[in-house]
Chimera marker file (.cmm) of the C-alpha trace (Angstrom):
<marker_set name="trace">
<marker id="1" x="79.633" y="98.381" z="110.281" r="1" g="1" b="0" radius="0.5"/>
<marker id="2" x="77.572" y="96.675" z="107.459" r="1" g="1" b="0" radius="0.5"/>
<marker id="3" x="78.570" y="96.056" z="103.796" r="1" g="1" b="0" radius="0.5"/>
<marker id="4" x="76.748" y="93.741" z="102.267" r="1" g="1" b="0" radius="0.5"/>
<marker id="5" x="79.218" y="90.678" z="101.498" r="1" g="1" b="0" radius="0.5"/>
<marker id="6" x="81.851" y="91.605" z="103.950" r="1" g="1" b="0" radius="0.5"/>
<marker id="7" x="81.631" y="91.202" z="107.931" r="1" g="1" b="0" radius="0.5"/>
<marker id="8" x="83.501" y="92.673" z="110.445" r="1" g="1" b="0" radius="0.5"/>
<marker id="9" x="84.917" y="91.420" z="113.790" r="1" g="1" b="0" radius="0.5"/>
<marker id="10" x="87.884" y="92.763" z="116.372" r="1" g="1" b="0" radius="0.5"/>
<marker id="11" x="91.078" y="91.035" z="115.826" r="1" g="1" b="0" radius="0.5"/>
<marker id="12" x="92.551" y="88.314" z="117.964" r="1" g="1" b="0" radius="0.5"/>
<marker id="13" x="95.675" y="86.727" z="118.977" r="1" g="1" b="0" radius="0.5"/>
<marker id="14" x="94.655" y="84.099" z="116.704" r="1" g="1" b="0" radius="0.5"/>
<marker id="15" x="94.777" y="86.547" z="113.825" r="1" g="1" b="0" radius="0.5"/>
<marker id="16" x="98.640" y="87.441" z="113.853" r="1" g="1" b="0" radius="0.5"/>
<marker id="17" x="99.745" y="85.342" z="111.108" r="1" g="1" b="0" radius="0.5"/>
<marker id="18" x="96.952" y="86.489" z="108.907" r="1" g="1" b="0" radius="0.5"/>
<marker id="19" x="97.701" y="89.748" z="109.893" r="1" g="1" b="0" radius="0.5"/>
<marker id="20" x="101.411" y="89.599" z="109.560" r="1" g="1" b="0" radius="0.5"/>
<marker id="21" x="100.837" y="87.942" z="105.723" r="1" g="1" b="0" radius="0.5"/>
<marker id="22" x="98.617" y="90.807" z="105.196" r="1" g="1" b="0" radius="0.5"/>
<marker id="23" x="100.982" y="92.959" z="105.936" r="1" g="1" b="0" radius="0.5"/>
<marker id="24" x="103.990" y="91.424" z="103.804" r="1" g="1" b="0" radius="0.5"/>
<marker id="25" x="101.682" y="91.223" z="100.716" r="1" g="1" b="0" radius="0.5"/>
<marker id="26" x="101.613" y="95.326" z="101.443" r="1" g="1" b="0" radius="0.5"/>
<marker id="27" x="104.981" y="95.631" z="101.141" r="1" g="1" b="0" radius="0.5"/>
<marker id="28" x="105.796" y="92.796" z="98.000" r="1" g="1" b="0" radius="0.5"/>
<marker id="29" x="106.532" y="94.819" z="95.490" r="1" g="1" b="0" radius="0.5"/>
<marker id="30" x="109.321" y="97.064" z="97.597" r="1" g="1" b="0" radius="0.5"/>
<marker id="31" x="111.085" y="94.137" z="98.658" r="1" g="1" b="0" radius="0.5"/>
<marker id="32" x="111.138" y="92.511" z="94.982" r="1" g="1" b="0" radius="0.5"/>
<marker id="33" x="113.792" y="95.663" z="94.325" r="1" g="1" b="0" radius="0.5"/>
<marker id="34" x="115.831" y="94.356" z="97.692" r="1" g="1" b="0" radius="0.5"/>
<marker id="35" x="118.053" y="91.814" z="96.035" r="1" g="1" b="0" radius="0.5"/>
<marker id="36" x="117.650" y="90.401" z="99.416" r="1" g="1" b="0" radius="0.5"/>
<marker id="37" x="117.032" y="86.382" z="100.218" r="1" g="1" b="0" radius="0.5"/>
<marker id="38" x="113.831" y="85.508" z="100.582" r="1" g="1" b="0" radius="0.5"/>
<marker id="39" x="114.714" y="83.958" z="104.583" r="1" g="1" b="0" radius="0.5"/>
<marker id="40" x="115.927" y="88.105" z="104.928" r="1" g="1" b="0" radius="0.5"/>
<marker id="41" x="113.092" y="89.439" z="103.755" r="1" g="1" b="0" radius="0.5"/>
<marker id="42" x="111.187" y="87.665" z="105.771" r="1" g="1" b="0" radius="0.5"/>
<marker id="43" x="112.731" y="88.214" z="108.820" r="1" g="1" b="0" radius="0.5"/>
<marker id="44" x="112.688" y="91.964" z="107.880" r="1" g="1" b="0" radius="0.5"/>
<marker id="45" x="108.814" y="92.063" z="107.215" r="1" g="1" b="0" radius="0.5"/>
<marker id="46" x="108.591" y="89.937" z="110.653" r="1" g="1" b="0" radius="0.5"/>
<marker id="47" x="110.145" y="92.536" z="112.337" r="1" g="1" b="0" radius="0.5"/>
<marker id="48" x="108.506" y="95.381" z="110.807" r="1" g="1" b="0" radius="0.5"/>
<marker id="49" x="104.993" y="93.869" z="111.309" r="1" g="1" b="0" radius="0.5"/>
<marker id="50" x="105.796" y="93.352" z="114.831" r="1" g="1" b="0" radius="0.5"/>
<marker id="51" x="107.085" y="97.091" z="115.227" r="1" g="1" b="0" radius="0.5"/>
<marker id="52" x="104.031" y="98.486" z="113.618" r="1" g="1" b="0" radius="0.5"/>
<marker id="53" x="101.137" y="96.263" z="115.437" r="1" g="1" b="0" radius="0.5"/>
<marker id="54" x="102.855" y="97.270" z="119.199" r="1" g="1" b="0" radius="0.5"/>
<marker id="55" x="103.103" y="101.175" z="117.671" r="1" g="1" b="0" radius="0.5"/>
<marker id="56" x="99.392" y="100.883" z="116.914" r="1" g="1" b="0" radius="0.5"/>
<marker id="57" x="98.203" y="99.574" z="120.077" r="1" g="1" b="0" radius="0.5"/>
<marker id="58" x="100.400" y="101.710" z="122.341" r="1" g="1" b="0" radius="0.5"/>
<marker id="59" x="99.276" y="104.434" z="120.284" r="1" g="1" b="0" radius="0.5"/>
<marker id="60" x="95.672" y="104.038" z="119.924" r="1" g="1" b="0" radius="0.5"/>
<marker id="61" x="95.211" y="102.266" z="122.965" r="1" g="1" b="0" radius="0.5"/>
<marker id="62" x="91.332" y="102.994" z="122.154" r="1" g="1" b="0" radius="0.5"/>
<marker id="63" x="91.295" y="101.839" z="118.634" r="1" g="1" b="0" radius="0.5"/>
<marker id="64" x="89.201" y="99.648" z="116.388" r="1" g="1" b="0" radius="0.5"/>
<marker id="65" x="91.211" y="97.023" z="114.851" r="1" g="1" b="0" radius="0.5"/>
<marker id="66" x="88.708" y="95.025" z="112.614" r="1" g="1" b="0" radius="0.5"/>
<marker id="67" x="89.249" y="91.824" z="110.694" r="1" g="1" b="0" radius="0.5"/>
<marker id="68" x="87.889" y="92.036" z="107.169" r="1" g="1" b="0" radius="0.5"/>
<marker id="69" x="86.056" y="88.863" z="105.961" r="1" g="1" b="0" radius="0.5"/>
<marker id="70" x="84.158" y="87.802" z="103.230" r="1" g="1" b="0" radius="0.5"/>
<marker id="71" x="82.222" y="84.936" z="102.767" r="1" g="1" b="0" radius="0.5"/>
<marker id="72" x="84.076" y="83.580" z="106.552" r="1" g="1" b="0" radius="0.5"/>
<marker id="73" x="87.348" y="84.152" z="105.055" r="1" g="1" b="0" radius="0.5"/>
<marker id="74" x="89.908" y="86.702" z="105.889" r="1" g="1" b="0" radius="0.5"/>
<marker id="75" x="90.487" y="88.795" z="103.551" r="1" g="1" b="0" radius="0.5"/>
<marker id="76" x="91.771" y="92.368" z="104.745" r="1" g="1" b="0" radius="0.5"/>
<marker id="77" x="92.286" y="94.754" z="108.044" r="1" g="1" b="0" radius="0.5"/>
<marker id="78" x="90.562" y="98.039" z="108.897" r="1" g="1" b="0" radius="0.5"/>
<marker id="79" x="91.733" y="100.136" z="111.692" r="1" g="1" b="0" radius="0.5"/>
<marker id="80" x="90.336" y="103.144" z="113.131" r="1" g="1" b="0" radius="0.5"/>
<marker id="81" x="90.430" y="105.250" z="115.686" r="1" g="1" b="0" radius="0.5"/>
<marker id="82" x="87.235" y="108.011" z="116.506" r="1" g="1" b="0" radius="0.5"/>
<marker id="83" x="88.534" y="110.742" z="117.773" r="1" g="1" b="0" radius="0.5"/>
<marker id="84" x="86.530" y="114.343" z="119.311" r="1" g="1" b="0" radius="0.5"/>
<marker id="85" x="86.407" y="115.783" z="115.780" r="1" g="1" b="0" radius="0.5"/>
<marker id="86" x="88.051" y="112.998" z="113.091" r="1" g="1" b="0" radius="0.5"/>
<marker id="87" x="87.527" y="109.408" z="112.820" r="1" g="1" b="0" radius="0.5"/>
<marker id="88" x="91.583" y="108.799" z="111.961" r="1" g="1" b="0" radius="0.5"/>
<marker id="89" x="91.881" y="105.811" z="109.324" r="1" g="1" b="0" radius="0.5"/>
<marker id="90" x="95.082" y="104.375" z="111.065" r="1" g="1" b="0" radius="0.5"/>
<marker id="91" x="95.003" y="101.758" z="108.464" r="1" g="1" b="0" radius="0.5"/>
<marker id="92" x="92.938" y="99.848" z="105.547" r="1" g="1" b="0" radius="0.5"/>
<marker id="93" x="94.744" y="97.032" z="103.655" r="1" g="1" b="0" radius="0.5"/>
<marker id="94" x="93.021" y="93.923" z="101.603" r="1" g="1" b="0" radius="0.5"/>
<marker id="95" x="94.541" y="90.939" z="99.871" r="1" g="1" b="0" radius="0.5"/>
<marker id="96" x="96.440" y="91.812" z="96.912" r="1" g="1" b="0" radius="0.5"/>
<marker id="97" x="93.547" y="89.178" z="95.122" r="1" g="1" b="0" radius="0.5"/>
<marker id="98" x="90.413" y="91.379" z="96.872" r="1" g="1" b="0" radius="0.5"/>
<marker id="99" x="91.799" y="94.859" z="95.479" r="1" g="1" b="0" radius="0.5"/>
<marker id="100" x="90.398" y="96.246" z="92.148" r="1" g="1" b="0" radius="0.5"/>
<marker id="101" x="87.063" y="94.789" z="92.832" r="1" g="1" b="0" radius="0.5"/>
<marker id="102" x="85.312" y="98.281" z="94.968" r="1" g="1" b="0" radius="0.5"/>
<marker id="103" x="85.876" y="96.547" z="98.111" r="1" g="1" b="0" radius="0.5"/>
<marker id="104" x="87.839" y="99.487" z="99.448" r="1" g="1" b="0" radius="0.5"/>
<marker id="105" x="85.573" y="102.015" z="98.251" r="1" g="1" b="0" radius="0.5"/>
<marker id="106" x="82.336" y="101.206" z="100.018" r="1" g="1" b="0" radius="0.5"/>
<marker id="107" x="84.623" y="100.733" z="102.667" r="1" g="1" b="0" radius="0.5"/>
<marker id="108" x="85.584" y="104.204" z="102.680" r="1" g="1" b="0" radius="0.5"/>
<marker id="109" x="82.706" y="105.318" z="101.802" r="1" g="1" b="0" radius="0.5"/>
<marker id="110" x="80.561" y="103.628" z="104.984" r="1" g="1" b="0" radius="0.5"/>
<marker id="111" x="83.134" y="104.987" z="106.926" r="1" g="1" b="0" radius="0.5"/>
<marker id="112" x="82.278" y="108.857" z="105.047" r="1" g="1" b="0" radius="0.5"/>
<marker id="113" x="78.716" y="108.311" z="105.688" r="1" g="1" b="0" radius="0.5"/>
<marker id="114" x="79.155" y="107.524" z="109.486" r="1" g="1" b="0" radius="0.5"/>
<marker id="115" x="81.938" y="110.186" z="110.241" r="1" g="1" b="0" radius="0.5"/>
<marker id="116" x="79.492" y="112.294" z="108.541" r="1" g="1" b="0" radius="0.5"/>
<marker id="117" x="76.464" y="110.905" z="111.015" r="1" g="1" b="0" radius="0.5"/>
<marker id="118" x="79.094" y="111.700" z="113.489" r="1" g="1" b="0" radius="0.5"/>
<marker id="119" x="80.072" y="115.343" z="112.769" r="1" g="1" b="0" radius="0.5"/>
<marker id="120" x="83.518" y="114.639" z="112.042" r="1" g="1" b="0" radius="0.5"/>
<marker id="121" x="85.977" y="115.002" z="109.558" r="1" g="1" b="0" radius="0.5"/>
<marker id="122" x="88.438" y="111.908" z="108.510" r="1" g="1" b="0" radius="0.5"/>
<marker id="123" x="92.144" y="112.057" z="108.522" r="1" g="1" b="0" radius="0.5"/>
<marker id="124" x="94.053" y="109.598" z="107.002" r="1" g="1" b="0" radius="0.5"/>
<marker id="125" x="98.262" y="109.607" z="105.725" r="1" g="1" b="0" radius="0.5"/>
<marker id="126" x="99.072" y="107.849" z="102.702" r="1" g="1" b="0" radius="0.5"/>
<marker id="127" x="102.704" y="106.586" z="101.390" r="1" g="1" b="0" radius="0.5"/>
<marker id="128" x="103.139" y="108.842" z="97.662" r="1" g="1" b="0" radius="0.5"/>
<marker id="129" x="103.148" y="105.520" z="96.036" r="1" g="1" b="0" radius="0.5"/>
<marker id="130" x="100.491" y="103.664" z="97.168" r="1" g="1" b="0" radius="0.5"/>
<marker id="131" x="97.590" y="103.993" z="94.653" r="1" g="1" b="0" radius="0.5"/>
<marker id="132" x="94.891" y="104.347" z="96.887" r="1" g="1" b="0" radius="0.5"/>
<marker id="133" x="95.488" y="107.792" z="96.846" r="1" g="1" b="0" radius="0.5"/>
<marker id="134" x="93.467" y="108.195" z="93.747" r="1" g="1" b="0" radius="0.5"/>
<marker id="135" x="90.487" y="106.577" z="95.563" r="1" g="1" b="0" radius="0.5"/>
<marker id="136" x="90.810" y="109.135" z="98.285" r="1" g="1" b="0" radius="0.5"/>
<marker id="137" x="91.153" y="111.737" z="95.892" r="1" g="1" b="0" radius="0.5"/>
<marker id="138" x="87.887" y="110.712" z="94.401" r="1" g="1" b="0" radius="0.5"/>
<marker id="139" x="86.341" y="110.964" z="97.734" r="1" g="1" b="0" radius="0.5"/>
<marker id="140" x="86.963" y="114.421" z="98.414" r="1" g="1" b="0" radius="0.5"/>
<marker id="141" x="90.221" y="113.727" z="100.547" r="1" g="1" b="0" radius="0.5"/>
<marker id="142" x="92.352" y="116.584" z="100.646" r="1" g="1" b="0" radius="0.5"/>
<marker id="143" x="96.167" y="116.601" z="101.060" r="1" g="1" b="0" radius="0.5"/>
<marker id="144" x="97.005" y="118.723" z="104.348" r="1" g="1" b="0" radius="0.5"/>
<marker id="145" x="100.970" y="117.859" z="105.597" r="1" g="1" b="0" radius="0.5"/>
<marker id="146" x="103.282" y="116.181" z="104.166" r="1" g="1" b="0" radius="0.5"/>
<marker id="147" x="106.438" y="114.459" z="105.986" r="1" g="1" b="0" radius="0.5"/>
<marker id="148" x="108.426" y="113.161" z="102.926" r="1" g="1" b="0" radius="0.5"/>
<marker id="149" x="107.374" y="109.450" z="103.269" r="1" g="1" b="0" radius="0.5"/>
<marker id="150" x="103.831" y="109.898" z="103.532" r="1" g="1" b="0" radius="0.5"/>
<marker id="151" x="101.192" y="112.408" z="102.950" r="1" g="1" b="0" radius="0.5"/>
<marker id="152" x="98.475" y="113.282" z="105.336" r="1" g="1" b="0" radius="0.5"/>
<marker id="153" x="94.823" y="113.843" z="104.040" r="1" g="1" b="0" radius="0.5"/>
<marker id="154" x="91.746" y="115.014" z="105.275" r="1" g="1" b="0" radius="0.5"/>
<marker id="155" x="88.274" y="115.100" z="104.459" r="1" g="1" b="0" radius="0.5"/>
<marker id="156" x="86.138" y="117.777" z="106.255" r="1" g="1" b="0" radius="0.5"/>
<marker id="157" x="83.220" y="116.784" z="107.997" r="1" g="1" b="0" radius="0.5"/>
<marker id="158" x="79.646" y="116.944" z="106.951" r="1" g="1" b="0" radius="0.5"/>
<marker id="159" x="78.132" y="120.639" z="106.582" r="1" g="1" b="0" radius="0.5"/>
<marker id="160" x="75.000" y="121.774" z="104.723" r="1" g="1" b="0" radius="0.5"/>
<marker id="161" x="77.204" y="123.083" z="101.786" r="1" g="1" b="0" radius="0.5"/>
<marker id="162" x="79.093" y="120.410" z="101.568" r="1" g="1" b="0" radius="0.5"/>
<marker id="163" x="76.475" y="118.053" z="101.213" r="1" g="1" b="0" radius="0.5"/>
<marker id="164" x="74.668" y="120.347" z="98.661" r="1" g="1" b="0" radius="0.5"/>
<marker id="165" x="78.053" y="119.889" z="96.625" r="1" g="1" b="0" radius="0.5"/>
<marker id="166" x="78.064" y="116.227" z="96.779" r="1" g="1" b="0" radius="0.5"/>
<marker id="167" x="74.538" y="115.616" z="95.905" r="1" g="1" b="0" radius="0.5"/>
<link id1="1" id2="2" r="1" g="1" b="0" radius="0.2"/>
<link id1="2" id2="3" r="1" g="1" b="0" radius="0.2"/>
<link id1="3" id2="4" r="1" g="1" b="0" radius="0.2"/>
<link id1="4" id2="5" r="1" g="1" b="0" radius="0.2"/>
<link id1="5" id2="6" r="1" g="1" b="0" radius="0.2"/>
<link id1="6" id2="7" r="1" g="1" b="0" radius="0.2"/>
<link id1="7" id2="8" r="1" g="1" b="0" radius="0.2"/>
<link id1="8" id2="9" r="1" g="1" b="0" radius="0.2"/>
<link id1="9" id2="10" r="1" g="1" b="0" radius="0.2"/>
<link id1="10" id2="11" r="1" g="1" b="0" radius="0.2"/>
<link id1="11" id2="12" r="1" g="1" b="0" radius="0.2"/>
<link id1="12" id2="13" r="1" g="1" b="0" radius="0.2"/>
<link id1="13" id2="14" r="1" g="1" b="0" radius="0.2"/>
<link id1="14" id2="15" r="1" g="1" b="0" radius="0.2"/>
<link id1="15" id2="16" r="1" g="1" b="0" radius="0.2"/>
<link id1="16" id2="17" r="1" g="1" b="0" radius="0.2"/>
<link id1="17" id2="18" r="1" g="1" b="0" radius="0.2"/>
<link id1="18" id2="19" r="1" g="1" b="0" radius="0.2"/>
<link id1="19" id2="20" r="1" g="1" b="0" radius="0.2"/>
<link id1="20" id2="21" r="1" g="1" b="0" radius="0.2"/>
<link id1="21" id2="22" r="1" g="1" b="0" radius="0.2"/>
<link id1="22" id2="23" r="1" g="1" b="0" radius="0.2"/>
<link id1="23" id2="24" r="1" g="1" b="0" radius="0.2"/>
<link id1="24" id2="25" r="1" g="1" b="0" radius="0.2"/>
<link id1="25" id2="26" r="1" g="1" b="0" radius="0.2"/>
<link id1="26" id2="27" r="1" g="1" b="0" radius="0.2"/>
<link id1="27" id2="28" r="1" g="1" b="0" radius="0.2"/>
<link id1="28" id2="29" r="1" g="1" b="0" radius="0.2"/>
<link id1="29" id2="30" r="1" g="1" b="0" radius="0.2"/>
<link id1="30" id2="31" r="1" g="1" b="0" radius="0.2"/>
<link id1="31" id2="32" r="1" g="1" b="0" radius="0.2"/>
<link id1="32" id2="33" r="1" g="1" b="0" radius="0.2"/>
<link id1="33" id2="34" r="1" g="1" b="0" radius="0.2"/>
<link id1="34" id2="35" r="1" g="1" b="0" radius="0.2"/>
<link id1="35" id2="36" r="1" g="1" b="0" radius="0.2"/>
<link id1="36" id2="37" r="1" g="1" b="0" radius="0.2"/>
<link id1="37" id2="38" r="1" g="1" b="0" radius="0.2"/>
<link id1="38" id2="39" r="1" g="1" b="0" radius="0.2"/>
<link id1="39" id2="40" r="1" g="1" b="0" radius="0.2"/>
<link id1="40" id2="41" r="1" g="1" b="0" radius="0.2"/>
<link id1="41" id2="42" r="1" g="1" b="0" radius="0.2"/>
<link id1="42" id2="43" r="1" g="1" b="0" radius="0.2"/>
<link id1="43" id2="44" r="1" g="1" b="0" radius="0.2"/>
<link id1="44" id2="45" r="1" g="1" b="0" radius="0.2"/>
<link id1="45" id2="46" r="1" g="1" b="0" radius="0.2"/>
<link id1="46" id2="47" r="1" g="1" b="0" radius="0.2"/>
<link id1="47" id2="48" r="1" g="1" b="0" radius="0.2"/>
<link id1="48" id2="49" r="1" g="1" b="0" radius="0.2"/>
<link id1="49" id2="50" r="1" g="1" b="0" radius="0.2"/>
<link id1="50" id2="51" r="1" g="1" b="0" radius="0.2"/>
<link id1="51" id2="52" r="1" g="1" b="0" radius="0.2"/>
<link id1="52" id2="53" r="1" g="1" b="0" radius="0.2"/>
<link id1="53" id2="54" r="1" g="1" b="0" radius="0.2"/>
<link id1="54" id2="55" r="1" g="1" b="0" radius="0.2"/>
<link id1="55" id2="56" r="1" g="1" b="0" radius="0.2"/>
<link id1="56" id2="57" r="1" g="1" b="0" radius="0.2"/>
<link id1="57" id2="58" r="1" g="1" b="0" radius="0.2"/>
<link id1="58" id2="59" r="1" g="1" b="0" radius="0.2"/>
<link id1="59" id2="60" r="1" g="1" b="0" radius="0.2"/>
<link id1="60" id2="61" r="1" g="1" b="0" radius="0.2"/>
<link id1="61" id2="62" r="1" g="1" b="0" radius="0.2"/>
<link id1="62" id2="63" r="1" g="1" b="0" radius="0.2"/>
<link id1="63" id2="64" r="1" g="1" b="0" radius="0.2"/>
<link id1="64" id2="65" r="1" g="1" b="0" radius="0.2"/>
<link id1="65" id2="66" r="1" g="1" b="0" radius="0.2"/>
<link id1="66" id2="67" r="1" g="1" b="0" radius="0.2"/>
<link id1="67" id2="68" r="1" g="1" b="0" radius="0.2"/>
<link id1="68" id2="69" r="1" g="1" b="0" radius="0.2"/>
<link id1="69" id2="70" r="1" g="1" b="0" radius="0.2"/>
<link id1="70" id2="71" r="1" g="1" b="0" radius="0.2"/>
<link id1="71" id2="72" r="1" g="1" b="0" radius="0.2"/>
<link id1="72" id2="73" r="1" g="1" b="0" radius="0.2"/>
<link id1="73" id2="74" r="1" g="1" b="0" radius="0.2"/>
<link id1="74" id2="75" r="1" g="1" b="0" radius="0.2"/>
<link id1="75" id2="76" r="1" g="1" b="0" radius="0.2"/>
<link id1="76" id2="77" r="1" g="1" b="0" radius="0.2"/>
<link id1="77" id2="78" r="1" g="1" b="0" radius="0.2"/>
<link id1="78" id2="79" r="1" g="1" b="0" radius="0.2"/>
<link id1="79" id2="80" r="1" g="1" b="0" radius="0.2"/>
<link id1="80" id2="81" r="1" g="1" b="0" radius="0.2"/>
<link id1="81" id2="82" r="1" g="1" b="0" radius="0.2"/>
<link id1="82" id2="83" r="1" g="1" b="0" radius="0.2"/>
<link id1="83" id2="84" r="1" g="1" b="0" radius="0.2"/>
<link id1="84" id2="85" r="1" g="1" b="0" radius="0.2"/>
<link id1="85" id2="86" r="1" g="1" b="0" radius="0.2"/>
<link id1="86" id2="87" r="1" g="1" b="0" radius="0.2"/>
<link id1="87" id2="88" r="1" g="1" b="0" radius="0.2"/>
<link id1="88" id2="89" r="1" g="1" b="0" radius="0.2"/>
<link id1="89" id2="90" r="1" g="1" b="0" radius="0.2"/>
<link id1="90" id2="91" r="1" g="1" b="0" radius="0.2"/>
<link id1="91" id2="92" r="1" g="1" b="0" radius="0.2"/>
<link id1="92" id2="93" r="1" g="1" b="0" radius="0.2"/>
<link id1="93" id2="94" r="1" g="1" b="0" radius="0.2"/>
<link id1="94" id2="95" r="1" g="1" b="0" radius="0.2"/>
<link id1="95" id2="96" r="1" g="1" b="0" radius="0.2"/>
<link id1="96" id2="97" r="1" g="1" b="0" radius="0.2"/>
<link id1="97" id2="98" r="1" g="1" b="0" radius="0.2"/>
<link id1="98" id2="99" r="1" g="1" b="0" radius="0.2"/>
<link id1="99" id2="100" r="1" g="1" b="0" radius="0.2"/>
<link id1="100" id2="101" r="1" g="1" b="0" radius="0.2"/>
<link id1="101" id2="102" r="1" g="1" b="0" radius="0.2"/>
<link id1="102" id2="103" r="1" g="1" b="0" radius="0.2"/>
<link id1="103" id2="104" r="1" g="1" b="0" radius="0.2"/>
<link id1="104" id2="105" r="1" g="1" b="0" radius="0.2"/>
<link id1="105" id2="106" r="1" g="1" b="0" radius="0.2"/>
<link id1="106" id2="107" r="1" g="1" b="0" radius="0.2"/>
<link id1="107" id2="108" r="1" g="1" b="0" radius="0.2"/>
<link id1="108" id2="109" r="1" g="1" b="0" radius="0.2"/>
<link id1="109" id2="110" r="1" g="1" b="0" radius="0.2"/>
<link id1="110" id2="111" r="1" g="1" b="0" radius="0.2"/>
<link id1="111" id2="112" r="1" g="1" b="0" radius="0.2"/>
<link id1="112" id2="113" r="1" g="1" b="0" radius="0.2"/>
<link id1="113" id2="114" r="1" g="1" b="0" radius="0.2"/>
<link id1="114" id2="115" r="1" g="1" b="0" radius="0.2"/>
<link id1="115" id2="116" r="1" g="1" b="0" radius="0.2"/>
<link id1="116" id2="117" r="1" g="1" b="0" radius="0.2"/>
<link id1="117" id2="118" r="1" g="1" b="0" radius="0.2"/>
<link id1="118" id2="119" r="1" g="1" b="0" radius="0.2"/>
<link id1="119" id2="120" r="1" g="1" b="0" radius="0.2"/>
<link id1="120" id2="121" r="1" g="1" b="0" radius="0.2"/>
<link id1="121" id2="122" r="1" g="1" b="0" radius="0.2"/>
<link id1="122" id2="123" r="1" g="1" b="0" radius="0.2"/>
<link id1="123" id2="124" r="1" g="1" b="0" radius="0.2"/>
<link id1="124" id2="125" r="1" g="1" b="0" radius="0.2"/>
<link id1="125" id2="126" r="1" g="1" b="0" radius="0.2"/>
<link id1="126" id2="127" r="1" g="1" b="0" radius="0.2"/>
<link id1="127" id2="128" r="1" g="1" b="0" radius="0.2"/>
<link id1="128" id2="129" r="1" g="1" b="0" radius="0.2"/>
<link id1="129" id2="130" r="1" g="1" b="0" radius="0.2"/>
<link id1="130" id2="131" r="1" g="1" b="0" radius="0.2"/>
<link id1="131" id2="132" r="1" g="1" b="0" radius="0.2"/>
<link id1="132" id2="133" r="1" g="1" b="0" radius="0.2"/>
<link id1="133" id2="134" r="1" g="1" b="0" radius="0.2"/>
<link id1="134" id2="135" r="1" g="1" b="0" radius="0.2"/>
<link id1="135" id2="136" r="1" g="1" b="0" radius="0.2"/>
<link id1="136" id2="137" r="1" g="1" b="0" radius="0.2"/>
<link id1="137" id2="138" r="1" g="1" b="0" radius="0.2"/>
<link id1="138" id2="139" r="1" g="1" b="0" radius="0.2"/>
<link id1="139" id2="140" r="1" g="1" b="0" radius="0.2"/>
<link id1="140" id2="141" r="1" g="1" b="0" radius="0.2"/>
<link id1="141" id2="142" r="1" g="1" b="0" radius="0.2"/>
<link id1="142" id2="143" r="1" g="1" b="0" radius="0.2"/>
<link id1="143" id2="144" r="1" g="1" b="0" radius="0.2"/>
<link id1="144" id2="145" r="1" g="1" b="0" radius="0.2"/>
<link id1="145" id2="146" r="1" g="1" b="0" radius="0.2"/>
<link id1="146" id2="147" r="1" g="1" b="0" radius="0.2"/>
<link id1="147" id2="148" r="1" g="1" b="0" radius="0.2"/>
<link id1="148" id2="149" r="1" g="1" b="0" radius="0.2"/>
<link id1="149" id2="150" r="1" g="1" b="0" radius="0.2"/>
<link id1="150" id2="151" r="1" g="1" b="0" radius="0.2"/>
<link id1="151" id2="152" r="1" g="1" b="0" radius="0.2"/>
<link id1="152" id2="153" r="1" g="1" b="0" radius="0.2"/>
<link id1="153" id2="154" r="1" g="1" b="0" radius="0.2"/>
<link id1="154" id2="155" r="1" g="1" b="0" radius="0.2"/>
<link id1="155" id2="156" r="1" g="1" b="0" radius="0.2"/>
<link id1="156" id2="157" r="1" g="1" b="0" radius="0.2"/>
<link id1="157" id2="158" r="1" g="1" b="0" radius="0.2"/>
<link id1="158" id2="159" r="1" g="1" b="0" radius="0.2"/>
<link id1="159" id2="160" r="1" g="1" b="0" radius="0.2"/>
<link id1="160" id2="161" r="1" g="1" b="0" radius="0.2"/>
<link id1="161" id2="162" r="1" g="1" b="0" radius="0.2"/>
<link id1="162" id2="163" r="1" g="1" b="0" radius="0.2"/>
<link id1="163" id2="164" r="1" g="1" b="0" radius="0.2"/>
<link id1="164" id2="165" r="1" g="1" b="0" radius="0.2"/>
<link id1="165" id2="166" r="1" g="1" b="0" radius="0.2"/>
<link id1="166" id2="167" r="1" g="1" b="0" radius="0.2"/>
</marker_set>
């Protein structure tokens, strides 16, 4: 994938405790309502890191799991999984200091433009709090489930109408 300013490259074993900050600066704000110690926080977001990263590769064995840099440093994650007719966002997530600045949107939308190349639609779930939901919203994501924790959204793949909408 290119973005100007940002490369791309799979993960590695060397990435985990990148990967496993990444992850804790995701969930920061929750844990500040804990009232828990700092040490049991975490050894909570250890463990939930851990649970998550073998879910995602026993469950998309076949996955992309990208390494966002920019300028050689690491700033974010991006992982994907192309499926026969969705590219599944399993999950996008930059440094608290890299959000605000568009990053995620051409993300999102390079990812729109190749699903689109593609034929296929992009699914995506989304916790109710998390405010990327408003980005998604603005690109045409659509809620279609809901399991009380998260909400599931979809974006239908590329047809003549809906490209004469967009433009």
């Amino acid at each position: 994938m290119t973005i100007p300013g940002l490369s791309f490259r799979p993960t590695s074993q060397g990435d985990m405790a990148f990967l496993q900050h990444l992850y804790a600066t995701t969930r920061a704000a929750e844990m500040s309502h804990s009232g828990w110690p700092a040490a049991q926080i975490d050894e909570f977001l250890t463990q939930q890191f851990n649970a998550q990263h073998q879910y995602y590769q026993a469950h998309f064995p076949d996955g992309e799991f990208w390494l966002i840099e920019r300028e050689g440093q690491a700033i974010g994650r991006l992982y994907l999984f192309w499926g026969k007719t969705a590219l599944n966002l399993i999950d996008i997530a930059l440094l608290p200091a890299c959000c605000g600045q568009g990053l995620g949107s051409r993300i999102i939308q390079t990812l729109v433009q190749r699903a689109h190349a593609c034929g296929l639609a992009i699914e995506l779930s989304v916790e109710y709090y998390n405010p990327a939901q408003r980005l998604y919203a603005r690109l045409g994501f659509l809620p279609i489930a809901d399991s009380g924790v998260y909400r599931r959204l979809r974006r239908e793949a590329a047809t003549p109408e809906l490209l004469a909408v967009e433009a």
